[in-house]
Phi, psi and omega in degrees: 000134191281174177301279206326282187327314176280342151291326173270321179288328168304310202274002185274321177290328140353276171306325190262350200240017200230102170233143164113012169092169143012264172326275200322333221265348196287326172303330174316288173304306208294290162355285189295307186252084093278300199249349171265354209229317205088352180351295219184160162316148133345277229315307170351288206280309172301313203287307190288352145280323149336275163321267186343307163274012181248001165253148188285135156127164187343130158276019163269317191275338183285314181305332202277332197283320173294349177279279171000266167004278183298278205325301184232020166078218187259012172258026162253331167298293163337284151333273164311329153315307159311305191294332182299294181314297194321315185292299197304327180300312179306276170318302199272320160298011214241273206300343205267302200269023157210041154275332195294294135016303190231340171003296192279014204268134153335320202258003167294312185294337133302339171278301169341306195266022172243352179254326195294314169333335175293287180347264167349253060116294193274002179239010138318306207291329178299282197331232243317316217264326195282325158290318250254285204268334170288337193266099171323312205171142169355330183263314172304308184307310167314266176308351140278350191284313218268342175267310169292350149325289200283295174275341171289330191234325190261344183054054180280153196270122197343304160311328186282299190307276185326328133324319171248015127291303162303329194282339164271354177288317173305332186250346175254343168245000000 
């Protein structure tokens, strides 16, 4: 099976099997090219959520197009970008031309409140597994509690912490 292939089908299951945004969908992507495929490293992997959050749009769609990338150049960026999408698209016409219809049904609104807990559940599990490889040593560990302090309780705004982040990373390793 070529890499493309093997791209559209990682990032199509990526996509279709991921609820609940980005964040939810990173134990998937991590699964998928670090231990079923090989892509790439943790280490890697940290870096290319890095990159990812430092651009504007989706992190589902910026992982599959820069993993896409490394992987096959730029119609493998292509390939995965698509394939990330295709389930969502698919699924909100689906859901667009019979929401009118049951919007008001009991058992949508139990399913609902039966799925956001997963949500939760899978984006707890990207945090844990995405610490595991950035916080290094003492000074990593140090410089996220004190940044997640400022923006969680002081409402410094994402963009300035990431800036001073990087800027303190610069000076201290």
């Amino acid at each position: 099976m070529t890499n493309l292939l093997k791209l559209f089908i990682s990032f199509l299951k990526i996509g279709g099997f991921s609820f609940g945004g980005g964040y939810a969908m990173l134990p998937l992507i991590e699964k998928e090219i670090i231990d079923v495929h090989g892509w790439m490293t943790s280490s890697e992997f940290i870096d290319i959520l890095a990159i990812v959050e430092m651009t504007p749009g989706p992190i589902a769609i910026n992982s599959a197009t820069f993993i896409g990338y490394k992987v096959a150049g730029v119609v493998g960026s292509l390939v995965a970008t698509l394939a990330v999408v295709l389930p969502s698209i698919v699924i909100i016409l689906i859901i667009a031309h019979f929401l009118g219809k049951f919007k008001n049904s009991p058992y949508v609104e139990w399913a609902f409140r039966g799925i956001r807990p997963v949500v939760l559940g899978l984006i707890l599990s990207a945090s844990i597994g995405v610490s595991k490889n950035a916080f290094i040593d003492f000074k990593s560990v140090l410089i996220g509690g004190i940044l997640f302090y400022f923006i969680s309780f002081k409402k410094l705004h994402p963009i300035l912490a990431i800036v001073i982040a990087g800027t303190i990373g610069a000076l201290v390793y």
